[in-house]
N, C-alpha and C positions, 0 to 999 in steps of 0.2 A: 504494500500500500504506500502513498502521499502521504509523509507528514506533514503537520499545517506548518510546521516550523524549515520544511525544506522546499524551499520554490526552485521546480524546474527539476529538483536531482530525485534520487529514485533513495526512498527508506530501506534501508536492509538490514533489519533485526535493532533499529531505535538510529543506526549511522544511515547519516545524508553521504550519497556518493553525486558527487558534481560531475559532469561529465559537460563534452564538445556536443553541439549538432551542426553540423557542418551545411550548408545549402546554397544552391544557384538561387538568386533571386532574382536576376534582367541576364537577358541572353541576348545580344542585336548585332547586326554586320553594321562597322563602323564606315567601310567605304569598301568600294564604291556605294555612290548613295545611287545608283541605280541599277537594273538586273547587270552581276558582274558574265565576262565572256569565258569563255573555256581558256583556259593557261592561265589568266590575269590575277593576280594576286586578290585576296580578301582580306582584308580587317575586321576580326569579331573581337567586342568585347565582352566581359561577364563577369558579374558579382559576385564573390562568393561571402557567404557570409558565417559566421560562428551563432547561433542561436540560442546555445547553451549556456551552463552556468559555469565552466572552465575554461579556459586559455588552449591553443588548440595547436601543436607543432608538429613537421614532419607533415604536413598536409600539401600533398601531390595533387596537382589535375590535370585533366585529360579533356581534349577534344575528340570525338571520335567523329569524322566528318562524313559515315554514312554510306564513305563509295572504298575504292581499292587507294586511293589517293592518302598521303601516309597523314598520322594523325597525331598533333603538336601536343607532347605534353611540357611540364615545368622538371627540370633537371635538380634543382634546391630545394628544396623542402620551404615553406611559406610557414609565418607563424600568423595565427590569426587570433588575437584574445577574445573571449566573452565578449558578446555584444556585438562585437564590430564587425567590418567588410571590410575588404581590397579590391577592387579591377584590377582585372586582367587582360591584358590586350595581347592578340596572337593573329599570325595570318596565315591560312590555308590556302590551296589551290585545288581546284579541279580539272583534270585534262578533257571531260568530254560534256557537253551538253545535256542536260535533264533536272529534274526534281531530288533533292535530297534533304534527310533528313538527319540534321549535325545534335549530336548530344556536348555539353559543356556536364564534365562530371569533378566532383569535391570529391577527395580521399576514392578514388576508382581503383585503389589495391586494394580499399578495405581493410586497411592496417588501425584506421585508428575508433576505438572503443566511442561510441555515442549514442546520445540517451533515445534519438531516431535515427537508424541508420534506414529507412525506407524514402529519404527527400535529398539526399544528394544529387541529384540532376535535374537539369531543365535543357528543352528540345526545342527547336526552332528548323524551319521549314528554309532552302536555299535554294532557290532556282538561277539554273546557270544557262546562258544564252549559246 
């Protein structure tokens, strides 16, 4: 159960444990600002945000951009405290023409312990000319 004395963390046997929830909150292609062409670079940026009640390191993300086209992740580990967010900006490409559908994913090893690990991602829709 919730104790009334623990916001956000999970009671286990009278101890509050505080934990990270990591989440995308805004997902949008930053440029081109109109349908981008096949080869031409993309800029997306993406929120990620900590929503829990601890401090959150070692937190990885991943674009997975939906096609065979390879898929930018962060090399350094991000720290992101309680409460807060960072942008992220990263640029993809696609070689060939059509509809896709690009995922911006928080901790996508699933290394780090949180109190929703079911809200790490958010999707956004990319049509390429």
């Amino acid at each position: 159960g919730v104790d009334n004395n623990c916001v956000n963390g999970i009671d286990e046997g009278g101890v509050c444990l505080t934990k990270p929830d990591l989440t995308v909150t805004s997902f949008v292609v930053q440029s081109p600002l109109t349908t981008p062409a096949a080869g031409q670079n993309i800029t997306l940026a993406f929120t990620l945000m900590n929503k829990g009640t601890a401090n959150a390191t070692g937190v990885f993300w991943k674009v997975d951009t939906g096609s065979f086209d390879p898929d930018p992740v962060n090399s350094v580990g991000l720290r992101i405290n309680a409460g807060k967010s960072i942008t992220v900006f990263t640029r993809i490409r696609y070689a060939f023409a059509g509809s896709y559908t690009a995922r911006a994913i928080a901790d996508y090893q699933n290394k780090i312990s949180e109190t929703n690990e079911t809200n790490n991602e958010l999707t956004r829709g990319i049509t390429v000319k």
